[in-house]
VODRENZA-633537 format. One record per residue: x, y, z of N, C-alpha, C in turn. Coordinates in steps of 0.05 Angstrom, whole numbers, padded with zeros to 5 digits, always signed. Example, Ala and Ser with C-alpha at 12.3 -4.5 7.8 and 13.67 -1.06 7.14 Angstrom:
BEGIN
+00264-00114+00156+00246-00090+00156+00264-00066+00156
+00257-00045+00142+00273-00021+00143+00258+00001+00157
//
This chain:
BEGIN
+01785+01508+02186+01773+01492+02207+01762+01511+02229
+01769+01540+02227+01763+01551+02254+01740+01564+02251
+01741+01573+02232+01706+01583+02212+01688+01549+02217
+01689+01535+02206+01674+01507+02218+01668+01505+02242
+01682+01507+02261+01679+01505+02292+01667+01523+02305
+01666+01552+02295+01657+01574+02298+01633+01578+02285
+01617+01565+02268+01594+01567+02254+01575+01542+02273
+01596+01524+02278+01580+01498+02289+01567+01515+02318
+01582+01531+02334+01581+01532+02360+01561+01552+02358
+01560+01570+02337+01540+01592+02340+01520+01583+02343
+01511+01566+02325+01490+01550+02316+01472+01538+02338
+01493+01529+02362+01485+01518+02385+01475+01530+02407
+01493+01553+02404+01479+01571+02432+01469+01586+02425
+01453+01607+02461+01442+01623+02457+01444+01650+02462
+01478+01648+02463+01497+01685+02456+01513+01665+02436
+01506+01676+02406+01525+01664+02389+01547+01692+02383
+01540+01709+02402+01565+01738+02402+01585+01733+02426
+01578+01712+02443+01601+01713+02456+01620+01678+02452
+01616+01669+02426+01638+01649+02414+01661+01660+02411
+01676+01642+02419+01709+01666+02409+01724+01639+02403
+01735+01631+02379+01752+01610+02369+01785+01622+02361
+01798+01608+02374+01828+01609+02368+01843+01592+02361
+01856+01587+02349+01869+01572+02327+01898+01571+02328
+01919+01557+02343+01944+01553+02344+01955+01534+02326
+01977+01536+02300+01982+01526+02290+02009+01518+02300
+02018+01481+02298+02040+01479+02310+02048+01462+02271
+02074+01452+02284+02077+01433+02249+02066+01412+02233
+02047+01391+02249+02033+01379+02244+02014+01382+02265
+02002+01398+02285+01984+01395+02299+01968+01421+02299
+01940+01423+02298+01939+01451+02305+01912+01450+02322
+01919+01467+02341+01903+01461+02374+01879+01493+02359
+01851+01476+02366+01828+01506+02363+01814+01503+02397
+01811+01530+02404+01808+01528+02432+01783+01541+02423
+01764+01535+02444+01733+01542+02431+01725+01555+02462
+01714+01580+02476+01704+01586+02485+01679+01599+02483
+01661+01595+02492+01624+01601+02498+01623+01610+02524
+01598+01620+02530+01587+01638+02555+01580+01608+02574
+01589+01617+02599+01579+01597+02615+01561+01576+02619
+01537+01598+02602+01503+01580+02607+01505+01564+02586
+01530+01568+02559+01524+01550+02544+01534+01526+02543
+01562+01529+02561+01582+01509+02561+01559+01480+02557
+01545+01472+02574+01527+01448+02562+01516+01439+02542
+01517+01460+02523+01509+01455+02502+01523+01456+02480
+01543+01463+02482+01569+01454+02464+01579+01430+02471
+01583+01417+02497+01590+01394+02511+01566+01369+02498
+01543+01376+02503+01525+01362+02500+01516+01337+02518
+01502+01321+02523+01499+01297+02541+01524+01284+02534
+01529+01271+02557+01550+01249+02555+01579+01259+02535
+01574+01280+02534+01604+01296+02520+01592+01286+02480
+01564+01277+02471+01571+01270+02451+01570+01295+02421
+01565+01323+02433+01563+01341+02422+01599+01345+02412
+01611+01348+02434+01633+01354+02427+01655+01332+02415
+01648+01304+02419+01665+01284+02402+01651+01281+02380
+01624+01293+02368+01620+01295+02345+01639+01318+02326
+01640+01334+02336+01660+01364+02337+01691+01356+02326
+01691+01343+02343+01724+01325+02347+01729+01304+02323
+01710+01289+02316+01706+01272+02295+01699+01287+02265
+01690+01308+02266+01687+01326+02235+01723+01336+02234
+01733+01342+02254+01759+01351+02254+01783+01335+02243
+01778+01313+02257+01796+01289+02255+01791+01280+02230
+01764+01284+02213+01766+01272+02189+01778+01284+02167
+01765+01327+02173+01780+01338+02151+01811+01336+02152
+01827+01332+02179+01858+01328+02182+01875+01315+02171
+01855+01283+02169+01871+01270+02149+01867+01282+02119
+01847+01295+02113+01852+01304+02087+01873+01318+02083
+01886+01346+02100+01911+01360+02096+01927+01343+02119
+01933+01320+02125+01948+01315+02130+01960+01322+02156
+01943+01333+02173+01943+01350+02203+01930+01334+02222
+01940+01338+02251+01924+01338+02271+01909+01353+02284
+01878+01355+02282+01866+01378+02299+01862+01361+02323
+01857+01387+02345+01857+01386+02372+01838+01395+02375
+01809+01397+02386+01789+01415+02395+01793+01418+02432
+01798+01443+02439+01792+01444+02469+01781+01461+02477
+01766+01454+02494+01731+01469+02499+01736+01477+02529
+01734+01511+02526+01751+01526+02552+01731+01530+02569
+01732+01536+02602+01711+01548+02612+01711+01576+02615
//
């Protein structure tokens, strides 16, 4: 999932060298913290936040497949 989130975000901005994804695995939860360069934060966010609950919703679906909770949190 953190290769996914990290391919999505490149994709979006315009320093795809300064994405940095981290990945905390707990027992059934695992939190990915997604940081981007300032100028991009909006564009990972997207209007009305729907960039990132799209983000959130690819997560939530592969989860139920292994049986996990993903977390996406989008740092400044």
């Amino acid at each position: 999932m953190k290769s996914l989130i990290e391919m999505i975000a490149k994709s979006l901005v315009d320093s795809p060298d300064q994405v940095v994804v981290k990945e905390t695995d707990a027992e059934r939860t695992v939190v990915i913290e997604l940081k981007v360069a300032p100028g991009d934060l909006g564009k990972v966010i997207g209007r009305g936040g729907k960039t990132a609950s799209a983000m959130r919703t690819i997560l939530n679906a592969a989860g139920t497949r292994v049986g996990k909770r993903y977390v996406l949190e989008i740092l400044e």
